[in-house]
N, C-alpha and C positions, 0 to 999 in steps of 0.2 A: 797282272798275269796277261801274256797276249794269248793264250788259249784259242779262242775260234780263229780271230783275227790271226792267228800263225798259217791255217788253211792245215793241220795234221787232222788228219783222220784217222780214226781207230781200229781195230781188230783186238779184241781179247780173247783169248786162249781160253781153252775148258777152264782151267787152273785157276781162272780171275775171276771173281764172286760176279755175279751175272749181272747184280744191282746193278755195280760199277756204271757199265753202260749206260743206264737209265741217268744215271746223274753227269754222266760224259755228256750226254745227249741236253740235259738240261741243262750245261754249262754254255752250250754252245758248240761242241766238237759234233765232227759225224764220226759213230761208234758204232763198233755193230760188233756183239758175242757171239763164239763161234754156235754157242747153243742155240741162239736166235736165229741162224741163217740153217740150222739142219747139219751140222758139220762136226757135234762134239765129239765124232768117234774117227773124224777125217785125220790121213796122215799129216806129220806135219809138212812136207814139203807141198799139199795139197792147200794149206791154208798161207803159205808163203807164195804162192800164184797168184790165192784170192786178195793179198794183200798187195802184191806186184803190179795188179789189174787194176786195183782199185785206189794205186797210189796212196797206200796206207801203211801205218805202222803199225808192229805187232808186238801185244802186252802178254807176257807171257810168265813164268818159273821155271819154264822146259829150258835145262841147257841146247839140247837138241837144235834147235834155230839159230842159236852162235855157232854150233858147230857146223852145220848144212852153209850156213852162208859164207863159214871161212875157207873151210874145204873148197868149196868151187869158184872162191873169187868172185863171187857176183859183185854188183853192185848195189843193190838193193833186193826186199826192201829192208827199213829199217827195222831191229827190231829193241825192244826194254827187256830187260829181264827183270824180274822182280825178286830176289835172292831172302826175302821176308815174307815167312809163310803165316799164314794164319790171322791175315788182315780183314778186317769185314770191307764191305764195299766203298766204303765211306772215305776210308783210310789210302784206299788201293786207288784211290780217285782223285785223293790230293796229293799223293807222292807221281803217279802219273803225272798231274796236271804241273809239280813242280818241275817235273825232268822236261815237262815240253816246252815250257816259260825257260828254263836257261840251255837247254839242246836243239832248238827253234831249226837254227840252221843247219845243224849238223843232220840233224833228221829230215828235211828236208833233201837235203843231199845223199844220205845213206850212211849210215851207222849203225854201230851196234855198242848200244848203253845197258852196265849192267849197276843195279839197284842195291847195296847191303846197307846195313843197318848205320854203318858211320861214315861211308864213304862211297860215291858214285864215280864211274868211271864209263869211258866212251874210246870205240876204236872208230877211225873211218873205215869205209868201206870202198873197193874190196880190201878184205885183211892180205896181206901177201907175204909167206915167208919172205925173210933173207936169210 
């Protein structure tokens, strides 16, 4: 896995079991939950700044973040969604760590990766009608 060595840093959402983090953090990633920085009741486009800031990716379940960032064309940052509920931290921390080992660069660059149960997908960013 290039994990640390990719340079992606984290941001998990209220939504993502808080563990997570801790074992982000002990993989090697820098990871920070929204619970641990004072933020679990911040809106989301408020945690999409702190992510934009801090050149970080956001781990989420909220549609809400694909939608805010297709809407206004941004370009970053990027965000996962995790479309699998009910994962313990363990779990939510190797399907992250797998989307970051084969999405490296696209995440880097800005994307938006969504997570289901048989199948992962990724748009670049900005999304742009045609």
């Amino acid at each position: 896995m290039s994990g640390p060595s990719a340079g992606i840093c984290l941001i998990l959402d209220q939504g993502v079991p808080r563990d997570a983090a801790a074992l982000h953090r002990a993989a090697g990633f820098g990871c920070d939950h929204v619970g641990e920085l004072g933020l679990s009741r911040a809106e989301d486009t408020q945690i999409l700044e702190l992510a934009r800031d801090r050149h970080a990716t956001v781990v989420t379940l909220d549609a809400d973040f694909h939608t805010i960032l297709a809407v206004s064309e941004a370009k970053g940052p990027s965000v996962i969604r995790r479309r699998i509920q009910g994962l313990n931290g363990a779990k939510v921390a190797n399907i992250v760590a797998q989307v970051v080992d084969r999405f490296t660069m696209e995440l880097t660059r800005g994307c938006l990766v969504t997570v289901k149960l048989n199948k992962t997908t990724f748009h670049k960013l900005p999304v742009v009608a045609s």
